[in-house]
C-alpha positions as CSV (number, residue, x, y, z in Angstrom):
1,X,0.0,0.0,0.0
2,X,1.6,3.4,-1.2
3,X,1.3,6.4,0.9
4,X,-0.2,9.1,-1.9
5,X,-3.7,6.2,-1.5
6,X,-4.1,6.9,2.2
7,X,-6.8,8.6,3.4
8,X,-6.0,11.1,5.7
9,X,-8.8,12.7,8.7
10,X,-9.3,16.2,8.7
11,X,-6.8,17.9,10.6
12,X,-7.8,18.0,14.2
13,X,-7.1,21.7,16.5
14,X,-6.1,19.9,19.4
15,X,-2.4,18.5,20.2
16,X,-3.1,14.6,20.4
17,X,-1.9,12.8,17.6
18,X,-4.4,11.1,15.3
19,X,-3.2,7.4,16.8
20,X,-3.1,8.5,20.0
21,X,-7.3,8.9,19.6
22,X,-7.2,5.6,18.3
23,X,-5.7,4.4,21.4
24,X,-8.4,5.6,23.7
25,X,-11.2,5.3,20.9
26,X,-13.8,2.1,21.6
27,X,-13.7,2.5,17.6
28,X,-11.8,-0.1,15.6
29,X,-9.1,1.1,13.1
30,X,-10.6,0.4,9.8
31,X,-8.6,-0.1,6.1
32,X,-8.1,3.2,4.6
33,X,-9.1,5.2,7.1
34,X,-5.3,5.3,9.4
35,X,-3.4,7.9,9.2
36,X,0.0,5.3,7.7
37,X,2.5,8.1,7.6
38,X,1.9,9.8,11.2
39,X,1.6,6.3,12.7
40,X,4.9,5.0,10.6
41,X,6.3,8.1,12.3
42,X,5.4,8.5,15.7
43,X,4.2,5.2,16.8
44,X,7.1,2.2,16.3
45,X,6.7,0.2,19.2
46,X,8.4,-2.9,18.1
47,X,11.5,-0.6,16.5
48,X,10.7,-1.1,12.9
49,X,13.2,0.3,10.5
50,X,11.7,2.6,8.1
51,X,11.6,0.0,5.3
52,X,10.4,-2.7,7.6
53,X,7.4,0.2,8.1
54,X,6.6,0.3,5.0
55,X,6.1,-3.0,4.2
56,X,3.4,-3.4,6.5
57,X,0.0,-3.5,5.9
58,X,-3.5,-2.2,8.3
59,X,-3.8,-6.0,10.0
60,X,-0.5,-5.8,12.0
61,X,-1.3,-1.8,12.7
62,X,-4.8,-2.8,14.0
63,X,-3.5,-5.4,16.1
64,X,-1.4,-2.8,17.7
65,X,-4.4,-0.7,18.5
66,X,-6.3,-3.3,20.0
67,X,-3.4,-4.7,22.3
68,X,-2.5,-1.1,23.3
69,X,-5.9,0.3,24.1
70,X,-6.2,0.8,27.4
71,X,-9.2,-1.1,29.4
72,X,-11.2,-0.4,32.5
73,X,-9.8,-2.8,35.1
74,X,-12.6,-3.8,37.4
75,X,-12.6,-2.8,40.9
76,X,-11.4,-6.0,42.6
77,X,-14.2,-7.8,45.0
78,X,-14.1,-7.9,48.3
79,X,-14.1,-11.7,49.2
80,X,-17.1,-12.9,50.9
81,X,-16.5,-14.3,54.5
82,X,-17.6,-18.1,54.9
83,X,-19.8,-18.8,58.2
84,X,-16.1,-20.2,59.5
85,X,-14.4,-17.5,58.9
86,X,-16.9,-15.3,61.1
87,X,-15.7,-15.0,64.8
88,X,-17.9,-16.7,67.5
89,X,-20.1,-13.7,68.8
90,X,-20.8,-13.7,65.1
91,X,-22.3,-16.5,64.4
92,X,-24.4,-16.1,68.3
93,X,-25.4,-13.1,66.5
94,X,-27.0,-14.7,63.3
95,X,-28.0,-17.9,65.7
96,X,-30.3,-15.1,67.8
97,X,-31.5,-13.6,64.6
98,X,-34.5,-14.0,62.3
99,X,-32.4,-15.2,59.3
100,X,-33.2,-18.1,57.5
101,X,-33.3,-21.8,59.0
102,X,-30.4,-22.4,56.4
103,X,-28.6,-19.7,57.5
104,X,-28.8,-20.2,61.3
105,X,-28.1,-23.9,60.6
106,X,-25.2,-23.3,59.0
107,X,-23.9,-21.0,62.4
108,X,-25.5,-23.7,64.6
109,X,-22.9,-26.2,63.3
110,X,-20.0,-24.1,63.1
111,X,-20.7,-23.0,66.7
112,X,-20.9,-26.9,67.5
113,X,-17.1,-27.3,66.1
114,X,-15.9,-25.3,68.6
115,X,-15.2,-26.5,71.3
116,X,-15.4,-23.6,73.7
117,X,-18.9,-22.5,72.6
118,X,-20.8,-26.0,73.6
119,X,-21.1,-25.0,76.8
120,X,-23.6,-22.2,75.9
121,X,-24.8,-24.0,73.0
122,X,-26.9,-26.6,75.5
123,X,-28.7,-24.3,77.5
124,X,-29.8,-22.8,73.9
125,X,-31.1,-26.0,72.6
126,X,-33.3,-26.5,75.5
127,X,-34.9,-23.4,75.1
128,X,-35.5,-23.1,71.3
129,X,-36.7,-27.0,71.7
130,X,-39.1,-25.4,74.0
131,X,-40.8,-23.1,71.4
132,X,-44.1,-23.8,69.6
133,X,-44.2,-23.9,65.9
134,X,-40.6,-24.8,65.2
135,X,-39.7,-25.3,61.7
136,X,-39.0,-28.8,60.8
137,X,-35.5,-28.6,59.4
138,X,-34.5,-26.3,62.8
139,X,-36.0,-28.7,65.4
140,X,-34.2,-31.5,63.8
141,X,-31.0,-29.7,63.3
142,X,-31.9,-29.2,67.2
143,X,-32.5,-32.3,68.3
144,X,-29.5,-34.5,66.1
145,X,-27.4,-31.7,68.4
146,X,-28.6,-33.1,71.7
147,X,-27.0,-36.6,71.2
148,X,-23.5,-34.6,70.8
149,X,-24.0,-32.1,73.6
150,X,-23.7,-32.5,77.1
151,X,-26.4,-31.3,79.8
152,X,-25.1,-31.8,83.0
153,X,-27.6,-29.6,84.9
154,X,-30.1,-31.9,86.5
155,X,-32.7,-30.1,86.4
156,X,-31.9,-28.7,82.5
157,X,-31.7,-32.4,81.5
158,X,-35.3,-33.1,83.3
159,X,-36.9,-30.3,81.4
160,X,-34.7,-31.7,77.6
161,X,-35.8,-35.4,78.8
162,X,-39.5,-34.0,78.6
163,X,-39.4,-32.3,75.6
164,X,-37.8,-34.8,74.1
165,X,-40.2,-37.1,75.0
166,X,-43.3,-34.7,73.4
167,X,-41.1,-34.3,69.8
168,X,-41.2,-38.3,69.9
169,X,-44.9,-38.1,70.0
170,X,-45.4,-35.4,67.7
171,X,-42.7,-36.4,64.9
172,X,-45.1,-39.0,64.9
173,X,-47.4,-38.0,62.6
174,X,-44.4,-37.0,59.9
175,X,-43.2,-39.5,57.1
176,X,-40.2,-37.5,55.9
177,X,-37.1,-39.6,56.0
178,X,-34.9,-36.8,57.8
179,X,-37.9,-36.4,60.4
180,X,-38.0,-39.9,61.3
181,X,-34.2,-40.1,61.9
182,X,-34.6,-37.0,64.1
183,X,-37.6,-39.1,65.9
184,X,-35.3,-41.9,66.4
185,X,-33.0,-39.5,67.7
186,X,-34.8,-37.7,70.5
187,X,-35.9,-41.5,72.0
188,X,-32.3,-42.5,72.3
189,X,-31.4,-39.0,74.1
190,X,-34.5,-39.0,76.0
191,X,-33.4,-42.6,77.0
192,X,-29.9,-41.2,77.9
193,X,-31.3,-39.0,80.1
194,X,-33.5,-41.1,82.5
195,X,-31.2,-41.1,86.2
196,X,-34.2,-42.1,88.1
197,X,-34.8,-45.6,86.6
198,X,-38.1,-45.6,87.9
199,X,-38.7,-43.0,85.5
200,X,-38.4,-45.8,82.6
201,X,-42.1,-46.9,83.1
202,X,-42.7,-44.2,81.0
203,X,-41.1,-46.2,78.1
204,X,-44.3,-48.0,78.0
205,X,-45.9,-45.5,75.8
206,X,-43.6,-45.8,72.9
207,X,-44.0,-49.7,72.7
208,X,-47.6,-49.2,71.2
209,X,-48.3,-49.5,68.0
210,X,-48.6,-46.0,67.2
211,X,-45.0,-46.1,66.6
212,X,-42.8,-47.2,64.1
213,X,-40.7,-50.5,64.1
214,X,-37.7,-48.6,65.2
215,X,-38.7,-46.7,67.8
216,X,-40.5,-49.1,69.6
217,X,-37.2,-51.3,69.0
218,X,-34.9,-48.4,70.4
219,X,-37.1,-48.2,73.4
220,X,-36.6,-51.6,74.1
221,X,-32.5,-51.2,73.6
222,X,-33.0,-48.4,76.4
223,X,-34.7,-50.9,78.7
224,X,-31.7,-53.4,77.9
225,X,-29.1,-50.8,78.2
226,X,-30.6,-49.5,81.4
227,X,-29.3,-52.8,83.2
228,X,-27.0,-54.0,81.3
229,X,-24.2,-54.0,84.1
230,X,-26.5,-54.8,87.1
231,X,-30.0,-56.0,87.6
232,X,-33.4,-54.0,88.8
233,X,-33.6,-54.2,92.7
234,X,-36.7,-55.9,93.8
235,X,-38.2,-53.1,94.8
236,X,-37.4,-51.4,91.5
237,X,-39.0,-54.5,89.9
238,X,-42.1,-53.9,91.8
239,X,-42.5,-50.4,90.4
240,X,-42.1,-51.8,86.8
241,X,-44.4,-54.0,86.9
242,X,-46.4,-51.8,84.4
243,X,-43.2,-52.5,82.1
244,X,-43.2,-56.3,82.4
245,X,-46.5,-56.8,81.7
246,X,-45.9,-54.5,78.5
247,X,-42.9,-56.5,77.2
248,X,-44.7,-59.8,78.6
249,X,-47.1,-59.3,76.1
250,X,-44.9,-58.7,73.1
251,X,-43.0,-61.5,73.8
252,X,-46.1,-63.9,74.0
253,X,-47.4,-62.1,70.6
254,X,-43.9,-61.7,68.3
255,X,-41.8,-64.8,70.2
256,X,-43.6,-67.5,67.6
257,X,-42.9,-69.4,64.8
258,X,-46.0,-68.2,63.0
259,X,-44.4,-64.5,63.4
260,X,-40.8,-65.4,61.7
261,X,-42.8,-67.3,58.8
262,X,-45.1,-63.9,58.4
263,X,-42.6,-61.1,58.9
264,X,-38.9,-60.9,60.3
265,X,-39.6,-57.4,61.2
266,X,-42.0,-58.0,64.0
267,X,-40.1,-61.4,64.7
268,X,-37.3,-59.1,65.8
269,X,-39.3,-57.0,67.7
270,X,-40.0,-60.0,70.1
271,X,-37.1,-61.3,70.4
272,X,-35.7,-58.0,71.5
273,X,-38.4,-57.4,73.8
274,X,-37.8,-61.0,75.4
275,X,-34.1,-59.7,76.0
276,X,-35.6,-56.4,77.7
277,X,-37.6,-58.5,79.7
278,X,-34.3,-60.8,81.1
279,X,-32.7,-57.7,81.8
280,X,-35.2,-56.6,84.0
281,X,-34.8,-60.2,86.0
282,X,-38.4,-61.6,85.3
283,X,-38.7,-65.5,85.9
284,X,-41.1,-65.8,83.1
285,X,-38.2,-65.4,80.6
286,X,-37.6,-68.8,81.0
287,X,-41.2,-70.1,79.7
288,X,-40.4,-68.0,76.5
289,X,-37.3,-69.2,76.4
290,X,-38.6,-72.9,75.6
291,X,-40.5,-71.5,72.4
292,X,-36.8,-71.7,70.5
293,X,-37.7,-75.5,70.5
294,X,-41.0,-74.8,68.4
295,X,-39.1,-71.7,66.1
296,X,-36.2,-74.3,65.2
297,X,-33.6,-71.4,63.9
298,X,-30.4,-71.9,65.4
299,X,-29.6,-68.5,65.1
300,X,-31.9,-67.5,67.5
301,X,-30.7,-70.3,70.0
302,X,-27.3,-68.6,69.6
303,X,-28.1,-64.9,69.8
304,X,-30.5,-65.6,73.2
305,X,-27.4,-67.8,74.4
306,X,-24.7,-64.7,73.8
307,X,-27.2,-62.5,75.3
308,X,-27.6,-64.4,78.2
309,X,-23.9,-65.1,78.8
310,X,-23.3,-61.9,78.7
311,X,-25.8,-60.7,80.9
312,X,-24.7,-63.5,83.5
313,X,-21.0,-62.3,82.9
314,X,-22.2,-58.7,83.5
315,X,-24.0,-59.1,86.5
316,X,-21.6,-61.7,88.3
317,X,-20.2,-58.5,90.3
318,X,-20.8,-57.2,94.3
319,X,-23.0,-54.7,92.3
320,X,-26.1,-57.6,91.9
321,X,-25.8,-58.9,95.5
322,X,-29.1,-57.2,96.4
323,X,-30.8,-58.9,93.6
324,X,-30.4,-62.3,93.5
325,X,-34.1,-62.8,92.3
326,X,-33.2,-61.2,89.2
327,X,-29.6,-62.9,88.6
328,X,-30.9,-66.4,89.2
329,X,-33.7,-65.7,86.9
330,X,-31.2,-64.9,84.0
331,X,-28.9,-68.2,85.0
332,X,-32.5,-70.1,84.9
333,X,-33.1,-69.1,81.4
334,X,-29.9,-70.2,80.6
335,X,-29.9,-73.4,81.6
336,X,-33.0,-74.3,79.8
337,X,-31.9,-72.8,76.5
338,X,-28.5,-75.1,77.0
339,X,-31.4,-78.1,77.6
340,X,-32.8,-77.2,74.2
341,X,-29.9,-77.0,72.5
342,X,-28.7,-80.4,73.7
343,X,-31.3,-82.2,72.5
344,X,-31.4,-84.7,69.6
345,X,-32.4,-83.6,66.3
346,X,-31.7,-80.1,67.1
């Protein structure tokens, strides 16, 4: 391209160069229309000799334009702080606020990691579990917290024990899977947090049938693991009577063979209420013992026999010498179990 066929802009009355406007211009440099001469002149960036110049055409120019223009540099963002990077009167504040369940949940689990702020965190649960009208994702964020928190107040952990209880009952009526495992949950807490034994009559109202399969078999684990290192005093055994007769009945209903052939389910629900009702040292165990003979599953002969060894094992200490009712009871089922499984054919 010769120079006397560019096409030159009108001469301009200000100082800057024609190139220079280029530079700042949002306008693309077009064929014919660059000043060649002024920019072969005034703007050699790379240190083209003149003949090197000459021999180049608008593409190479253009690109020049384009790499030089200068371009707005965004304002850099302030990073975002994470819920862990907030301090710990933070994330009280946003716990104590009306923000969203996700939000607070979010600051209710951080808060849990630390290990200075449990303290406070347990005296909190109590009293939001105490509020009417809790949002389902909160009260179960609430109550999966209580297994992980310790309440060593006795009278805090008589008031969490009883609203534990009523979120058993209520969570009954809910089928979502996340609000079942918070059911399950508040039972094995509520469980936990029974010092009076006496108190564990009260497990007789999530045995019904009202309940799911797991709950009612978690309630009798808490029966089991309420004795599991020493048996019921007789006069303890007195006040449960309400709770024998309870798992008496289950055993009699669920302990069959015509149970295991219809559902395995409610099969195990007997068998586990027939271990709840040896730990709590009732002679009868033995009579329901003797069924293994007419259910012919040698697994079951072997999972009452490890039960009851341990149980023996367990109690063989100066803790069961007031109740030798109940230890004798638990040898007594032992030995006819051992008398099954020594006979022929078996």
């Amino acid at each position: 391209m010769a120079d006397s066929k560019t096409t030159t802009f009108p001469e301009t009355t200000g100082a800057t160069p024609a190139y220079q406007k280029f530079l700042t211009s949002k306008v693309e440099p077009e064929p014919g229309k660059l000043v060649w001469k002024e920019v072969r002149e005034q703007y050699n960036p790379e240190g083209y000799t003149a003949e090197e110049l000459a021999g180049l055409d608008y593409s190479h120019f253009a690109k020049l334009f384009r790499d030089e223009r200068p371009t707005k540099s965004p304002k850099a963002a302030q990073p975002r702080l994470g819920i862990p990077d907030l301090t710990s009167s933070e994330l009280w504040q946003i716990l104590r606020s009306e923000r969203s369940v996700a939000i607070r949940a979010k600051a209710f689990t951080e808060l849990m990691r630390r290990e200075s702020e449990r303290s406070g965190l347990a005296p909190f649960v109590v009293e939001e579990l105490a509020r009417d009208n809790l949002k389902p994702t909160w009260r179960n964020t609430l109550i999966f917290a209580t297994e992980h928190l310790d309440f060593l107040d006795p009278a805090q952990r008589q008031r969490l024990g009883s609203l534990l209880a009523r979120h058993v009952a209520d969570l009954s009526s809910e089928w979502h899977p996340r609000s079942r495992l918070a059911q399950e949950a508040a039972l094995r807490r509520y469980g936990s947090l029974i010092d009076n034994k006496v108190n564990l009559s009260e497990i007789v109202r999530f045995l019904g049938t009202d309940y799911p399969l797991r709950v009612r078999l978690i309630a009798l684990q808490t029966i089991q693991n309420a004795f599991a290192t020493a048996p019921p005093s007789v006069s303890l055994r007195k006040d449960l009577g309400s709770l024998r007769n309870e798992l008496e009945q289950m055993v009699g209903f669920f302990f069959r063979p015509e149970t295991l052939a219809r559902s395995e389910e409610d099969f195990d629900l007997g068998l586990t209420a027939l271990e709840a009702l040896i730990r709590l040292g009732d002679p009868i165990a033995s009579r329901f013992v003797l069924r293994v003979r007419e259910i012919g599953k040698a697994w079951v002969g072997k999972q009452l026999q490890q039960f009851l060894s341990e149980t023996r094992t367990a109690w063989s200490t100066p803790d069961s010498a007031p109740s030798p009712d109940s230890a004798r009871a638990v040898c007594d089922a032992l030995d006819v179990l051992q008398r099954v499984a020594s006979e022929p054919n078996r």
